[in-house]
N, C-alpha and C positions, 0 to 999 in steps of 0.2 A: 504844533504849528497853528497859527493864529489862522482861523479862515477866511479873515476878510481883509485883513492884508500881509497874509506868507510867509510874517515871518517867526523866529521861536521863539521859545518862552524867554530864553539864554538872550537872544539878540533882543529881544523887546526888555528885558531886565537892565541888560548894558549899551541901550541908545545912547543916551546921554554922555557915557567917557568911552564910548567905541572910537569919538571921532570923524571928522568929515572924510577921510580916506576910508574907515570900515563902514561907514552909515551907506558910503557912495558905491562900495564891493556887495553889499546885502542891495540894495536897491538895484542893483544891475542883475541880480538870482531871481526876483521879485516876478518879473515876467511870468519866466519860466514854469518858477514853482506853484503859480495861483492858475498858470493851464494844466501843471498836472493833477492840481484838486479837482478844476472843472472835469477834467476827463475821468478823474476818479468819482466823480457825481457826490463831491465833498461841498463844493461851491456854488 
């Protein structure tokens, strides 16, 4: 997982033909997943 913006290696590879419905599904996890780095003292 990217630690500066959340997301994987897999999602960062397939930005580009994920598409505006998967880009806009990972971008709504995005919150989430970069408070659970902070709290894991990743971020």
């Amino acid at each position: 997982m990217c630690l500066g913006c959340g997301r994987t290696l897999p999602e960062i590879g397939k930005w580009v033909s994920m598409g505006e419905a998967g880009r806009e599904k990972v971008m709504a996890e995005l919150p989430a997943r970069i408070a659970r780095l902070e709290d894991l003292g990743k971020r």
